[in-house]
PAROLUM-42764 format. One record per residue (C-alpha): x, z, y; chain; residue in three letters. Coordinates in steps of 0.2 Angstrom, whole numbers, plus 5000, padded with zeros to 4 digits. Layout:
<atoms>
+------+------+-------+-----+------+
: east :   up : north : mol : type :
+------+------+-------+-----+------+
:    X :    Z :     Y :   A :  ALA :
...
+------+------+-------+-----+------+
</atoms>
This chain:
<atoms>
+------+------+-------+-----+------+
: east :   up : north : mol : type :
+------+------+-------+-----+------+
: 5471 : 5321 :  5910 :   A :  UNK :
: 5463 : 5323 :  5892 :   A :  UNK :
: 5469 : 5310 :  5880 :   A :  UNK :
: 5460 : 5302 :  5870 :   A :  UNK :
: 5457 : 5306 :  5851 :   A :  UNK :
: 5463 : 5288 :  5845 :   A :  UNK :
: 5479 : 5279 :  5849 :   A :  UNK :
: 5468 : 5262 :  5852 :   A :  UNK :
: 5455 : 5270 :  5864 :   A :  UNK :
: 5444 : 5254 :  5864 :   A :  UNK :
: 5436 : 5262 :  5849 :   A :  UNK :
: 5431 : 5275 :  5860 :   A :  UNK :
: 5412 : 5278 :  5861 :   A :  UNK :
: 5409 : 5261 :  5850 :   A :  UNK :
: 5400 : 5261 :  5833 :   A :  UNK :
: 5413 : 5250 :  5823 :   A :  UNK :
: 5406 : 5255 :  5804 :   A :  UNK :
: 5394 : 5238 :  5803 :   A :  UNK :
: 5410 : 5228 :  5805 :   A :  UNK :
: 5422 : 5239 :  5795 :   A :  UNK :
: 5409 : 5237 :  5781 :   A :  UNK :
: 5405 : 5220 :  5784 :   A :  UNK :
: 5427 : 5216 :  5782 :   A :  UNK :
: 5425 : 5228 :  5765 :   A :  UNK :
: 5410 : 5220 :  5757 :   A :  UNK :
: 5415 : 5203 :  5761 :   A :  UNK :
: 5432 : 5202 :  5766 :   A :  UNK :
: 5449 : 5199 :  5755 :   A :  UNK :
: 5459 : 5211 :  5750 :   A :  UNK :
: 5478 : 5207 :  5756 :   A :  UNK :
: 5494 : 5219 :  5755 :   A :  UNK :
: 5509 : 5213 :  5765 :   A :  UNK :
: 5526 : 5219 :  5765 :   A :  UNK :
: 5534 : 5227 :  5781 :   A :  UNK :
: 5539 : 5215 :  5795 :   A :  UNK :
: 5526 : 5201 :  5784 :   A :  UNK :
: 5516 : 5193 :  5797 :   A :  UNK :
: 5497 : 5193 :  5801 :   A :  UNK :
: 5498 : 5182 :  5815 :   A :  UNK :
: 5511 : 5172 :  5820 :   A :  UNK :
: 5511 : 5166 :  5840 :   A :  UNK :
: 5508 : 5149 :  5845 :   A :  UNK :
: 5502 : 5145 :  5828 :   A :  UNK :
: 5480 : 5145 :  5827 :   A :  UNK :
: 5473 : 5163 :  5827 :   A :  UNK :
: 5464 : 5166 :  5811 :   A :  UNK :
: 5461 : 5182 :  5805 :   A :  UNK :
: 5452 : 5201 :  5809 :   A :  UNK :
: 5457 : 5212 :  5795 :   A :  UNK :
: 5453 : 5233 :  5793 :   A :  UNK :
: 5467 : 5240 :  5789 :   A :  UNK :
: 5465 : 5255 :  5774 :   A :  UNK :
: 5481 : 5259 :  5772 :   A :  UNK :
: 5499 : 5256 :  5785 :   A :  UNK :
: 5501 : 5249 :  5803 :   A :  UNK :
: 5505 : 5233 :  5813 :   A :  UNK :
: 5514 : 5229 :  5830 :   A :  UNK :
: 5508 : 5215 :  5840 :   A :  UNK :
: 5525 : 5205 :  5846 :   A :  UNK :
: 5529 : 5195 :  5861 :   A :  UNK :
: 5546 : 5184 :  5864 :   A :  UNK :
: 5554 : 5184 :  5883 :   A :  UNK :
: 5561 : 5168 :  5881 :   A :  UNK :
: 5574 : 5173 :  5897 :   A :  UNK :
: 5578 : 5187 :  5890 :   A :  UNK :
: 5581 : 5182 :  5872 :   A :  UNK :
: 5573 : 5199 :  5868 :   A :  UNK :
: 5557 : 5205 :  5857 :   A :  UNK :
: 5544 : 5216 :  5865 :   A :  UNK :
: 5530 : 5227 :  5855 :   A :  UNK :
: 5517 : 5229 :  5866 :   A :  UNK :
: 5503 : 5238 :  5853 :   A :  UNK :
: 5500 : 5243 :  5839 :   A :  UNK :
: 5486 : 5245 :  5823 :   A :  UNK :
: 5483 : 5260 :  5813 :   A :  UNK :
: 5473 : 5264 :  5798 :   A :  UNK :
: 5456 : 5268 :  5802 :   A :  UNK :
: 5458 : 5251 :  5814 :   A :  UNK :
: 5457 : 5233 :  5816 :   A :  UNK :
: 5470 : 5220 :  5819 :   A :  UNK :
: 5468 : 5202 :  5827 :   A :  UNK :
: 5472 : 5190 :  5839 :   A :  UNK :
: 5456 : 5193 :  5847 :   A :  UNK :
: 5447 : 5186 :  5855 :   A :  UNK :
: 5458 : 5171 :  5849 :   A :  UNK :
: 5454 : 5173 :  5832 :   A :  UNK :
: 5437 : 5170 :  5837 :   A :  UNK :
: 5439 : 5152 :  5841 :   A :  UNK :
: 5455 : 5148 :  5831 :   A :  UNK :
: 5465 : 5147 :  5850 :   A :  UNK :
: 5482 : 5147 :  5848 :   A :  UNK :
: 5490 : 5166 :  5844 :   A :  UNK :
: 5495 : 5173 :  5860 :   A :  UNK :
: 5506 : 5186 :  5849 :   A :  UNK :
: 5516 : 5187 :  5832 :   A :  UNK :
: 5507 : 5202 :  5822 :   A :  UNK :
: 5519 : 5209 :  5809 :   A :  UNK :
: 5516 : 5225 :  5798 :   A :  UNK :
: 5527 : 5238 :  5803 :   A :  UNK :
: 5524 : 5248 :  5783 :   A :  UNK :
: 5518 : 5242 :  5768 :   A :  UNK :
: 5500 : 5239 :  5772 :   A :  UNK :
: 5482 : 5237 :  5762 :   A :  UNK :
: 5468 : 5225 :  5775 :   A :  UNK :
: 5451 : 5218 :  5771 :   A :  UNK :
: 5456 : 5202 :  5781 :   A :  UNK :
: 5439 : 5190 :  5786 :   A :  UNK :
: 5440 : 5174 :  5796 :   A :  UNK :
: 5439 : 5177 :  5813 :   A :  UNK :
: 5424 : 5160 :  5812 :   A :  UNK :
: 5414 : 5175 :  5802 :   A :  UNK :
: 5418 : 5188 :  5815 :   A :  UNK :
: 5412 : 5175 :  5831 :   A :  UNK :
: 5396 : 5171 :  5818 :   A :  UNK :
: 5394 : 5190 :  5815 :   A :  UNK :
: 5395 : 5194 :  5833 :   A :  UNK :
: 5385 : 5180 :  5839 :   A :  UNK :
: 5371 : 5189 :  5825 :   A :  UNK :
: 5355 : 5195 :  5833 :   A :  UNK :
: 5358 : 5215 :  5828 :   A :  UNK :
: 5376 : 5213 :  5836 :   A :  UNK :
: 5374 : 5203 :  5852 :   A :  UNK :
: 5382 : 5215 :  5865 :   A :  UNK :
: 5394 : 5219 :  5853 :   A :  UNK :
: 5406 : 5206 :  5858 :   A :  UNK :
: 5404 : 5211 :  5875 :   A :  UNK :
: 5405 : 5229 :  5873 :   A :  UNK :
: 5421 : 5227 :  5864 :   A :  UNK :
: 5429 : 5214 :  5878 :   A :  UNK :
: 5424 : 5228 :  5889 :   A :  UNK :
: 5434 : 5243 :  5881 :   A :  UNK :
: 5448 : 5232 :  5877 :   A :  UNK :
: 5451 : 5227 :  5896 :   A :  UNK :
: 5448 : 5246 :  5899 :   A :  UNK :
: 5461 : 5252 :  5886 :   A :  UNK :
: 5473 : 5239 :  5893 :   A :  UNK :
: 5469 : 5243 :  5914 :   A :  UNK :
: 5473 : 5261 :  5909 :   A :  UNK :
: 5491 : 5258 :  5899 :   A :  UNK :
: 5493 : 5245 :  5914 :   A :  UNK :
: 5491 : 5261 :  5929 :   A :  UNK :
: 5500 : 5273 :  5916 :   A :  UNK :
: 5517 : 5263 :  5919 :   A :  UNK :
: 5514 : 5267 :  5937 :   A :  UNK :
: 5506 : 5286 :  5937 :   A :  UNK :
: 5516 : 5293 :  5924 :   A :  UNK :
: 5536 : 5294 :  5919 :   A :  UNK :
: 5542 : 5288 :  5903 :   A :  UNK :
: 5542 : 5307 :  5897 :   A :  UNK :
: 5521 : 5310 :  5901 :   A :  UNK :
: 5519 : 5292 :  5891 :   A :  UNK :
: 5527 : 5298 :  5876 :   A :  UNK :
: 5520 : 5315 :  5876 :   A :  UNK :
: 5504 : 5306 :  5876 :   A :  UNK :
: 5509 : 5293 :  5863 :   A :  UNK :
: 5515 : 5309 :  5851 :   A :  UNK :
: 5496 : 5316 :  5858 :   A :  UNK :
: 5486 : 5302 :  5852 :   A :  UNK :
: 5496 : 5298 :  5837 :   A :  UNK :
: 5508 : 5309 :  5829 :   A :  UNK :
: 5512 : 5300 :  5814 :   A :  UNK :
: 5517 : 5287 :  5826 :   A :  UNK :
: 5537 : 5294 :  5823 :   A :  UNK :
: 5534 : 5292 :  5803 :   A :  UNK :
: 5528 : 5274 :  5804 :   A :  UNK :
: 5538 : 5266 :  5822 :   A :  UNK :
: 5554 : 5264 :  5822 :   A :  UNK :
: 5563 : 5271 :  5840 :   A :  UNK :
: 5567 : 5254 :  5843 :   A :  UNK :
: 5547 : 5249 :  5843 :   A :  UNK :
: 5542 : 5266 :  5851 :   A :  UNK :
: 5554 : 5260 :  5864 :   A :  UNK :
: 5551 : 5243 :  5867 :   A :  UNK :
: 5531 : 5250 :  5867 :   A :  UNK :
: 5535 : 5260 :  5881 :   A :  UNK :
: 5548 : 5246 :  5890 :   A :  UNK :
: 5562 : 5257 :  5888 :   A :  UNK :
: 5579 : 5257 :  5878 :   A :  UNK :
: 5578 : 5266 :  5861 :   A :  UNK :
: 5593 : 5279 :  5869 :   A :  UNK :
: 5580 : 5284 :  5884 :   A :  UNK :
: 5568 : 5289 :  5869 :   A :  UNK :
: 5579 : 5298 :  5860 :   A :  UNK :
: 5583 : 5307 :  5873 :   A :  UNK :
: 5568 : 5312 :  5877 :   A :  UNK :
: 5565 : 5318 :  5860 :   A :  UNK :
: 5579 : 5329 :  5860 :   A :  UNK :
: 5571 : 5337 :  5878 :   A :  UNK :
: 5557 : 5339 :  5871 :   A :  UNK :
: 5563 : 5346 :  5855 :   A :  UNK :
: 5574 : 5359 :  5863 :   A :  UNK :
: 5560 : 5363 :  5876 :   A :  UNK :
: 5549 : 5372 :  5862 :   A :  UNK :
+------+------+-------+-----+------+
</atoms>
């Protein structure tokens, strides 16, 4: 398998720089401290932001469980948003915190669904709706067709800065394992070499 070159892949083969500009031209300019939320789950979805400098994890609570899960993330170079909720203003399906320091050129999602709905950016939505359901089908079969080790080699493969920027506990929870199965693996893989 040849991973892909970013850690989000639904940027894969999609021209993103009109909305990149479009957040930079118009957009504020916010910083937020890490573990400031973006979005904050069952609260209305607001926001799509670029993010120039740190990263974001996307949070989700298992009631039963008492426990936090991460199940993404956003890097530089990316966006961060609810979406599509943030389109419509639906209720956050996730709590998006920063997991650094963090510079964003936040917009309104309202912008993003007018900007999207934009004759010169019609099948953008769709295109977008259609690598974000690929990105996620493909993490989804990953859980089945690789072990934990594969899925953080290809984690370290598509994003090596992620063990600067994630905590163990994050990586982890990201991969639906406990921090200790993790750092195990590190120390495989760092004696392996």
């Amino acid at each position: 398998m040849i991973p892909n070159k970013h850690f989000n892949t639904y940027k894969e083969g999609l021209d993103l720089e009109l909305l990149r500009g479009y957040c930079i031209r118009h957009g504020e300019v916010r910083t937020f401290l890490r573990g400031e939320a973006f979005e904050d789950v069952g609260e209305p979805a607001q926001w799509v932001a670029y993010v120039e400098r740190g990263c974001f994890k996307y949070m989700v609570h298992n009631k039963e469980e008492e426990k936090d899960y991460c199940t993404g993330f956003a890097f530089e170079g990316e966006f961060v948003a609810d979406y599509p909720n943030c389109l419509s203003g639906e209720m956050s399906e996730v709590t998006i915190i920063a997991g650094t320091s963090s510079k964003v050129f936040q917009i309104p999602g309202k912008d993003l669904c007018s900007l999207l709905d934009s004759t010169s950016m019609k099948d953008l939505r769709q295109t977008i709706s259609d690598h974000l359901f690929s990105q996620i089908y493909a993490q989804y079969l990953d859980n089945y067709r690789m072990t934990t080790r594969e899925r953080y080699k290809l984690l370290l493969i598509r994003c090596p800065e992620i063990v600067q920027n994630i905590s163990l506990k994050d990586i982890a929870s990201y991969l639906k394992v406990t921090p200790t199965t993790i750092s195990n693996i590190r120390r495989e893989i760092t004696f392996s070499l």
